[in-house]
One Martini backbone bead per residue (centre of mass of N, CA, C, O) as a GRO file, in nm:
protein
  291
    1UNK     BB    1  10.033   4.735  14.743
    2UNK     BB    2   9.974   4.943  14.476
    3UNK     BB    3   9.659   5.056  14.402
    4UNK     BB    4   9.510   5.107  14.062
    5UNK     BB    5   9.173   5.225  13.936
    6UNK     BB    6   9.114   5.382  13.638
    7UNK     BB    7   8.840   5.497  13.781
    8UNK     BB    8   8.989   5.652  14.054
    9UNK     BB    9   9.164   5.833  13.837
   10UNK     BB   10   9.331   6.017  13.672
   11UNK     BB   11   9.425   6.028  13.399
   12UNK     BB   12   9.728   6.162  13.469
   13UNK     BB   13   9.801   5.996  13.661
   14UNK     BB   14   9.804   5.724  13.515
   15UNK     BB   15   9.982   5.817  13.272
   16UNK     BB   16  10.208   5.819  13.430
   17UNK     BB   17  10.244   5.551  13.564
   18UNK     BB   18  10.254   5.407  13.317
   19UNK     BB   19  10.514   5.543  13.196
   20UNK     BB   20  10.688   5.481  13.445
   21UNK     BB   21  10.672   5.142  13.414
   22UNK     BB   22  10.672   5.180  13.049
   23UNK     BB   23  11.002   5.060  12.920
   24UNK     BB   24  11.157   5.139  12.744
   25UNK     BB   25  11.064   5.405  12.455
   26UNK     BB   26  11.039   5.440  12.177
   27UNK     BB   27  11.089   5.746  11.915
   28UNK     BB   28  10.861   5.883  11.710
   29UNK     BB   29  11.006   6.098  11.457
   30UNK     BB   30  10.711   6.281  11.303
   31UNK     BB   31  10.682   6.374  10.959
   32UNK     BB   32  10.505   6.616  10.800
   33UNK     BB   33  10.172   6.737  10.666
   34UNK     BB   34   9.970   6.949  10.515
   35UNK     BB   35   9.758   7.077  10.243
   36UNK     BB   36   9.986   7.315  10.205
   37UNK     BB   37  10.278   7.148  10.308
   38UNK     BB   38  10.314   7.210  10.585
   39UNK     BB   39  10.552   7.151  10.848
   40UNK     BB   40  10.584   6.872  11.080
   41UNK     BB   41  10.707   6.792  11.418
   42UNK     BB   42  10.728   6.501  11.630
   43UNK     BB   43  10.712   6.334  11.935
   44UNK     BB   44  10.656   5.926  11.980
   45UNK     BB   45  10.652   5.677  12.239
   46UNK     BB   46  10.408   5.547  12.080
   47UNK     BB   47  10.589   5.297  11.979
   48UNK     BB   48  10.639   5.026  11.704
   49UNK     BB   49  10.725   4.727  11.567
   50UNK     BB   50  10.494   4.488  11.380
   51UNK     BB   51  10.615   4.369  11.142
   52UNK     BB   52  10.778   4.280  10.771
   53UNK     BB   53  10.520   4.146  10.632
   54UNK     BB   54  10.476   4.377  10.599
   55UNK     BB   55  10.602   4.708  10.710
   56UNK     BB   56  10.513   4.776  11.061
   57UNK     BB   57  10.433   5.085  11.219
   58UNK     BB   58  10.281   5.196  11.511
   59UNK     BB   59  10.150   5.495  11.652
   60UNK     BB   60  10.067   5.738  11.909
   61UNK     BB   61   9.833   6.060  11.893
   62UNK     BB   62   9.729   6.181  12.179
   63UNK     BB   63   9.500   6.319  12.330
   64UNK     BB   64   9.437   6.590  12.540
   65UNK     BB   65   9.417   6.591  12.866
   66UNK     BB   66   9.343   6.966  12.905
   67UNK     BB   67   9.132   6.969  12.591
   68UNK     BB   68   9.096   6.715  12.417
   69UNK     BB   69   9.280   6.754  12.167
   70UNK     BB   70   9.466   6.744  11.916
   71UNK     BB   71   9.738   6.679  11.677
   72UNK     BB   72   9.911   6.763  11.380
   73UNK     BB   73   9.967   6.529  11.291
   74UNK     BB   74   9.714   6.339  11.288
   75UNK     BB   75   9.582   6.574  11.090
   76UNK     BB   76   9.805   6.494  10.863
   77UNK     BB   77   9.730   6.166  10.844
   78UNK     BB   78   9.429   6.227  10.764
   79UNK     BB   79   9.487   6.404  10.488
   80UNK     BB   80   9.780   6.251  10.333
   81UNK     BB   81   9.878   5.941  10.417
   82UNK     BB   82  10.143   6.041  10.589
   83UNK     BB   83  10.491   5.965  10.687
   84UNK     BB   84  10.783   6.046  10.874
   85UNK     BB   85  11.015   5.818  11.062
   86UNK     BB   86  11.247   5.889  11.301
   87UNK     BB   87  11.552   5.802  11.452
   88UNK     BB   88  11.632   5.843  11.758
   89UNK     BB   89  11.946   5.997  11.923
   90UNK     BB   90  12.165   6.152  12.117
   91UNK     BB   91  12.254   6.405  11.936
   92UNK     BB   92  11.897   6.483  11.906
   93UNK     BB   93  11.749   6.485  12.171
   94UNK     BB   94  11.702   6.844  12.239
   95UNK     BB   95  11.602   6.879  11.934
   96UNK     BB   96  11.351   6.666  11.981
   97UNK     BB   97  11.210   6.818  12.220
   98UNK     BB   98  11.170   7.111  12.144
   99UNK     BB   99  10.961   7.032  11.942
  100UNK     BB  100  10.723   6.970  12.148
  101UNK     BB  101  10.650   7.207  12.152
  102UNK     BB  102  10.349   7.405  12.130
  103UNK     BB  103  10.341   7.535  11.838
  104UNK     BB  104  10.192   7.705  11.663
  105UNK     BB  105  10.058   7.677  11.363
  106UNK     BB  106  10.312   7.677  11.107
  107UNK     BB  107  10.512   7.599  11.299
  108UNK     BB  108  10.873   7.491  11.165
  109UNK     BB  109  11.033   7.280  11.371
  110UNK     BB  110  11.284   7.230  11.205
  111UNK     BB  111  11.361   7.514  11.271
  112UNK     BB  112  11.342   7.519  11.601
  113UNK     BB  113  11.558   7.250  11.609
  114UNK     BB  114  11.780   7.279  11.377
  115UNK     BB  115  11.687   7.110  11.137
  116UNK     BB  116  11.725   6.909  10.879
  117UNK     BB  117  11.585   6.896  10.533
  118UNK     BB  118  11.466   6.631  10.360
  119UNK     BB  119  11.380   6.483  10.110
  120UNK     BB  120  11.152   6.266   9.980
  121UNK     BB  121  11.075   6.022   9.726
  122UNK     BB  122  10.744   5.879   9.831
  123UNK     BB  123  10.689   6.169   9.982
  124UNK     BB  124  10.654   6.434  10.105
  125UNK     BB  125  10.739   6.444  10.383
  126UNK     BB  126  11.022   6.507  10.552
  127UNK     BB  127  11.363   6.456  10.654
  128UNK     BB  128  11.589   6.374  10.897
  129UNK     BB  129  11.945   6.418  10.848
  130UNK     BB  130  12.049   6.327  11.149
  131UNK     BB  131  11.891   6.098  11.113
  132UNK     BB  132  11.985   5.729  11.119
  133UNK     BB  133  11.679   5.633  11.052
  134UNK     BB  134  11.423   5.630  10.787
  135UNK     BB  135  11.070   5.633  10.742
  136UNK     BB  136  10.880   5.579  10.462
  137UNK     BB  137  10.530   5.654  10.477
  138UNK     BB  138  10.198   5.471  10.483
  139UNK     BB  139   9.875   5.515  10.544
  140UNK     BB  140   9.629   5.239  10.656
  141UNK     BB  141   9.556   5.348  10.960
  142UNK     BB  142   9.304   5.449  11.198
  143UNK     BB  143   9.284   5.426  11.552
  144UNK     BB  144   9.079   5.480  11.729
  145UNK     BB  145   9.023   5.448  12.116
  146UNK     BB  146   8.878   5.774  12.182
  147UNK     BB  147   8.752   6.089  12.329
  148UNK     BB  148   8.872   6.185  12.535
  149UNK     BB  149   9.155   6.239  12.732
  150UNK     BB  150   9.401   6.029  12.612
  151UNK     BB  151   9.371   5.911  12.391
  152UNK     BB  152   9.466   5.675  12.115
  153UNK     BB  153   9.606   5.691  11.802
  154UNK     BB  154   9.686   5.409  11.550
  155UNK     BB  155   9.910   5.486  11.324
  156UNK     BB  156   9.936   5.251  11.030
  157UNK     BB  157  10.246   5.212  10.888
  158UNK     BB  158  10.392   5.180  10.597
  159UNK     BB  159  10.703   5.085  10.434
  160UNK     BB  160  10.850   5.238  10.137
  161UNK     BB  161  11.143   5.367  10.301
  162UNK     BB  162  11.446   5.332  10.372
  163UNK     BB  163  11.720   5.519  10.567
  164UNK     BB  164  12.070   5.444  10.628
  165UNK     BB  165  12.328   5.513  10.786
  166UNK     BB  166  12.683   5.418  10.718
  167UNK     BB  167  12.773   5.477  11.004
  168UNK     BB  168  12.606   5.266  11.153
  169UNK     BB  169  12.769   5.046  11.010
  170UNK     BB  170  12.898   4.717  10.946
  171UNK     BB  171  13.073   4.495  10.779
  172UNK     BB  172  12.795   4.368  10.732
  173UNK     BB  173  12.526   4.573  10.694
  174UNK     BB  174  12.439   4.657  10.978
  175UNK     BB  175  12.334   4.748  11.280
  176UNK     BB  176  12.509   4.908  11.512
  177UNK     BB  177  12.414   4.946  11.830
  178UNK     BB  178  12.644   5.144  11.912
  179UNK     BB  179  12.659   5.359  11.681
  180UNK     BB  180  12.345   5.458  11.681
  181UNK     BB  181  12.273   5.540  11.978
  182UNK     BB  182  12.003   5.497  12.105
  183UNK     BB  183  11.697   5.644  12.230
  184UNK     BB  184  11.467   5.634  12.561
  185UNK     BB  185  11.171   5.634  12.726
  186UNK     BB  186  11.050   5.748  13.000
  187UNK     BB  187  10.949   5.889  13.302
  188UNK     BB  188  10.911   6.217  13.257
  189UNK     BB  189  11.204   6.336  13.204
  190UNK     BB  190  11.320   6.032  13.103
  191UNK     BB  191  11.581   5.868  12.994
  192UNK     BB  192  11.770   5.645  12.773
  193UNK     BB  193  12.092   5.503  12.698
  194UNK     BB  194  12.240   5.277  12.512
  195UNK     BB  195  12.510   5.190  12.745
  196UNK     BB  196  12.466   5.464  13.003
  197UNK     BB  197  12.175   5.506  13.074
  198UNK     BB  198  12.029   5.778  13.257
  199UNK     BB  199  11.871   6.094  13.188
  200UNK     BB  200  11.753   6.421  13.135
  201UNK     BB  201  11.479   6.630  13.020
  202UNK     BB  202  11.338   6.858  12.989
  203UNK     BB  203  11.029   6.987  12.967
  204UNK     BB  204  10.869   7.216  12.696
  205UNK     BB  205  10.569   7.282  12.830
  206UNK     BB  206  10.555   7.511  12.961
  207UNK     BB  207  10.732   7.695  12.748
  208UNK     BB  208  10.841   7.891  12.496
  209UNK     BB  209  11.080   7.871  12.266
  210UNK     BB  210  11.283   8.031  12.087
  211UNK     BB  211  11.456   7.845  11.879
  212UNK     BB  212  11.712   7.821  11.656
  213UNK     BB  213  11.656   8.056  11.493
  214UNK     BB  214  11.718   8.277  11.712
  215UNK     BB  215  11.990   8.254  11.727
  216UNK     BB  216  12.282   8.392  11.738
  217UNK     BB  217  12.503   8.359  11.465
  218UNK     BB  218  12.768   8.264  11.647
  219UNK     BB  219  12.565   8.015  11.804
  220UNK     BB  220  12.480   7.871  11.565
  221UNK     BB  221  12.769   7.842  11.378
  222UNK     BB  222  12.934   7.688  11.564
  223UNK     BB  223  13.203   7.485  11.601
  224UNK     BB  224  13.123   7.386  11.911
  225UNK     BB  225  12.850   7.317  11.906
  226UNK     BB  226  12.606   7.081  11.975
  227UNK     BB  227  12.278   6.994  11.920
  228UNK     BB  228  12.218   7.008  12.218
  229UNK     BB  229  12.360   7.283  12.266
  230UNK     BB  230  12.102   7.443  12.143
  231UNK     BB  231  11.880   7.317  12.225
  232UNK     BB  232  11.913   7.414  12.519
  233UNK     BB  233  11.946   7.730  12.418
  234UNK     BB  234  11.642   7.732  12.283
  235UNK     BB  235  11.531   7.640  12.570
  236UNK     BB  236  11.398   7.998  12.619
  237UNK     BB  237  11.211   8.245  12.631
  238UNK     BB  238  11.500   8.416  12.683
  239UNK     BB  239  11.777   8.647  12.617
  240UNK     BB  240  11.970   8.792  12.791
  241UNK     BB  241  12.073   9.110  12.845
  242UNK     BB  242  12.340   9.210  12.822
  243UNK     BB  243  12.325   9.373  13.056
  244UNK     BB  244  12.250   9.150  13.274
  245UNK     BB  245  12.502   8.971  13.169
  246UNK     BB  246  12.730   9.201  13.303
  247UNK     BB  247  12.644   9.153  13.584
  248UNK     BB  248  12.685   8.875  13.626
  249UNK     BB  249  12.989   8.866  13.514
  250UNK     BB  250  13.056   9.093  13.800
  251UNK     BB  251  12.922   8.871  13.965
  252UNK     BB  252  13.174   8.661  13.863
  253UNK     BB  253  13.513   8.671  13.878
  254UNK     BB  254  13.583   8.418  13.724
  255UNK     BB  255  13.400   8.439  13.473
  256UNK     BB  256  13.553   8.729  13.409
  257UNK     BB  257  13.863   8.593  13.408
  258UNK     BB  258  13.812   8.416  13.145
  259UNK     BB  259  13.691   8.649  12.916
  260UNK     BB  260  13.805   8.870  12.856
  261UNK     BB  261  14.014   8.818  12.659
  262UNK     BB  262  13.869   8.581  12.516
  263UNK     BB  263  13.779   8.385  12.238
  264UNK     BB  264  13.498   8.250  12.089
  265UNK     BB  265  13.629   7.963  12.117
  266UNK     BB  266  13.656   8.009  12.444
  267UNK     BB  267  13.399   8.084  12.503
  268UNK     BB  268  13.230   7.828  12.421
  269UNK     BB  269  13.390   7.629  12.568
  270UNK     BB  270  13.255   7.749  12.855
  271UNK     BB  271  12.973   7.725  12.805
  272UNK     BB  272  12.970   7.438  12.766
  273UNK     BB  273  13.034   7.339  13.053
  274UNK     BB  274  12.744   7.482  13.106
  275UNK     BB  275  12.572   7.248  12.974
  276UNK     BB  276  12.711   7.007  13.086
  277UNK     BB  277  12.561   7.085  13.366
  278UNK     BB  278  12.264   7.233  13.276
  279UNK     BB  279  12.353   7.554  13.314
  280UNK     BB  280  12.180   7.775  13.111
  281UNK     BB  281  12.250   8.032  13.238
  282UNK     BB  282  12.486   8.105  13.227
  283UNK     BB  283  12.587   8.034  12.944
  284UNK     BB  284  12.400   8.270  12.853
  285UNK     BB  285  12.553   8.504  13.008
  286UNK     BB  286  12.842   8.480  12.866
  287UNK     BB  287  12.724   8.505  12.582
  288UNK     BB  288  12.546   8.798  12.613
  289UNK     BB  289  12.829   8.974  12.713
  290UNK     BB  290  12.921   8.965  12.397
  291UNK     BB  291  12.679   9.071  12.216
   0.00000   0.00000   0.00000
């Protein structure tokens, strides 16, 4: 059996191992604000309910390993003593993503994902509109673990006011656990989605995505892509320029002879198999030839 003594590896090494045997883990995707109103959203894996009475969740905002930082959330709920955290599903699980990007200060991660900011009733920080459940908390407590990089803070959030979308609920006004349809962390890449097993997600932190305000208008408001096809779309430093994507498309006679008479909703159906393929190249050069 490998043996691991966290005094002899390194923290990241330490934290892969941990992340990877310690799953699924339920995913807090906190929405805050800092001192000038300023929007921030970002997930983390390090989450939990721990009470009932009071209704206590929380979260931790660990320290950057690689240089020791905070997040801005952590900086948010120092300040505000405020959070809603949204429940991840499926369906926004690429848009969720894409969220965790490293993006500067002040840039408003709502308009990068794609997702719709609803104001709270009882605190500042908006609500995730397409999360299934949402929870305006306030902040009880925070409890620095360390120092270090990799140090974890623990955000102790009371909840003030939950709100449930009525799609996810049963007969008797429970939460009916297929229809929530929640995503969980594990180790790497993967995900697992519940009753279906797990899946990958690349991780959005080597570059920085375009974000969905980048993307053109026709593929933003498309009536064919779903929001993880947006996520998957917006998660790219760059979209081919027409030129690059018509050699592409003229050196693919197959999907030269699908698009060239086909009509926009027929051309984002033909995209959206290669997306659900994760294969994000081509259909961005697909989009990228009608543009």
């Amino acid at each position: 059996m490998l043996r691991i003594d966290p005094l002899e590896v390194s923290t990241g090494k330490l934290h892969g191992m941990m992340l990877g045997a310690i799953g699924p883990r339920p995913i807090a995707f906190a929405s805050t604000v800092d001192k000038e109103g300023k929007s921030n959203l970002s997930p983390f894996s390090f989450f939990n309910v721990f009470s009932a009475n009071p209704p206590i969740l929380i979260f931790s905002p660990a320290r950057r390993v690689r240089d020791n930082t905070i997040k801005h959330t952590l900086e948010n709920a120092i300040a505000t003593k405020e959070v809603v955290i949204n429940v991840v599903n499926y369906d926004i699980v690429q848009q969720m993503s894409l969220s965790s990007t490293e993006y500067p200060e002040g840039v408003n991660e709502f308009e990068k994902a794609g997702l719709t900011m609803v104001a709270s009733e009882k605190v500042k920080a908006f609500r995730v509109d397409e999360a299934p459940v949402q929870f305006e908390c306030k902040v009880n407590q925070i409890v620095p673990m360390g120092e270090e990089g990799g140090a974890g803070n623990l955000i102790i959030c009371e909840v003030l006011l939950m709100h449930v979308k009525e799609d996810v609920l049963d007969n008797d006004c429970k939460i009916d656990q297929y229809k929530i349809d929640q995503v969980a962390r594990m180790g790497g890449n993967w995900y697992t989605r519940a009753n279906m097993g797990m899946f990958e997600v690349p991780k959005p932190l080597s570059t920085i995505g375009i974000g969905v305000d980048s993307l053109p208008e026709n593929v933003k408001k498309s009536t064919i892509f779903t929001g993880n096809d947006l996520g998957k779309l917006a998660n790219v430093e760059r979209i081919p320029t027409n030129t690059e994507a018509q050699d592409f498309v003229n050196n693919n006679s197959d999907i030269k002879d699908k698009i060239q008479d086909a009509n926009l909703i027929e051309i984002h159906k033909f995209a959206q198999q290669y997306l659900d393929k994760d294969d994000i190249n081509t259909a961005w050069n697909i989009l990228a030839a009608i543009q």
